[in-house]
N, C-alpha and C positions, 0 to 999 in steps of 0.2 A: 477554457484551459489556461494554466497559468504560464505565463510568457518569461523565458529565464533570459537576463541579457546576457550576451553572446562573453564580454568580456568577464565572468561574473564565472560560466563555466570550466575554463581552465583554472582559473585561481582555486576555487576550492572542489575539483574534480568531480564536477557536478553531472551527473549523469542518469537523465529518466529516462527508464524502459518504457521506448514504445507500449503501448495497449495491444498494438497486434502482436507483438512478441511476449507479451506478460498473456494474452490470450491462448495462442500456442502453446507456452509453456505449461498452461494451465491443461489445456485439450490432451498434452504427452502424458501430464500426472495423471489424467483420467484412464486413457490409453492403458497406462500401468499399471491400474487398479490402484491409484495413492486415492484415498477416501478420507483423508483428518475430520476431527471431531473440531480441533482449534487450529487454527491458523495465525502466525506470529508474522509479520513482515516489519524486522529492524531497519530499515531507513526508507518507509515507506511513501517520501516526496511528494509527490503531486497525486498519488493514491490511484497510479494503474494498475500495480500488481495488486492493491484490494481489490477493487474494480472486478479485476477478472478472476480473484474469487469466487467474490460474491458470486458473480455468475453462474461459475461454474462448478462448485461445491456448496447446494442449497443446504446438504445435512449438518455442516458445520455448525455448531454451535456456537461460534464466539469469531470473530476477525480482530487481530489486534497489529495496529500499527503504531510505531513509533518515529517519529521523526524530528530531528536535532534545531530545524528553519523553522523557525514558527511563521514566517509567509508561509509557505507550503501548508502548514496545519490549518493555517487562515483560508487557502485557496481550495482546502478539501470542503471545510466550515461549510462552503458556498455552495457545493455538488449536492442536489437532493437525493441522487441517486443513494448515495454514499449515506446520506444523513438518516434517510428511511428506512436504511433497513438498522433493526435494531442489535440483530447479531456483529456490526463494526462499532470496536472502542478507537478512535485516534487520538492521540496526546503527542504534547512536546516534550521531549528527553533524548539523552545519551545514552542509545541502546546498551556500554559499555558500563554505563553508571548508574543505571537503571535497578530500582530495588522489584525485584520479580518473586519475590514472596509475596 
């Protein structure tokens, strides 16, 4: 897991979702009946809310995260979990300036 220093969090309002709460969250959308074909996470950091995707909606077709730190993108790089499944795209970019066509 990638390690944020502590000073480094308030400056730029850095904040990763737990796994067990990106899991959860994931468990309620099932709950729900939410079933997506794609899944989009714009500032997807250290890549828990894919994570618990992945998991938890196998039918998806496509995982796409974006995220602005390229450390972060670096520290996903490393996760096989993340790496093997072939349905997650991660790139660096500004969700806002992001060309989505």
């Amino acid at each position: 897991m990638i390690q944020i220093p502590a000073k480094l969090k308030p400056e730029y309002g850095d904040f990763q979702t737990p796994s067990e709460l990106a899991e959860k969250i994931c468990h309620k959308l099932l709950e729900l009946d939410v079933i997506p074909d794609v899944i989009v996470e714009p500032t997807c950091g250290i890549g828990n809310f894919i994570q618990a995707a992945a998991n938890s909606f196998p039918s998806a077709s496509k995982i796409i995260g974006l995220e602005i730190n390229q450390d972060y993108i670096q520290g996903i790089s490393k996760n096989n979990q993340l790496l093997n499944d072939q349905r997650i795209q991660v790139q660096q970019g500004n969700f806002f300036e992001f060309d989505w066509s």
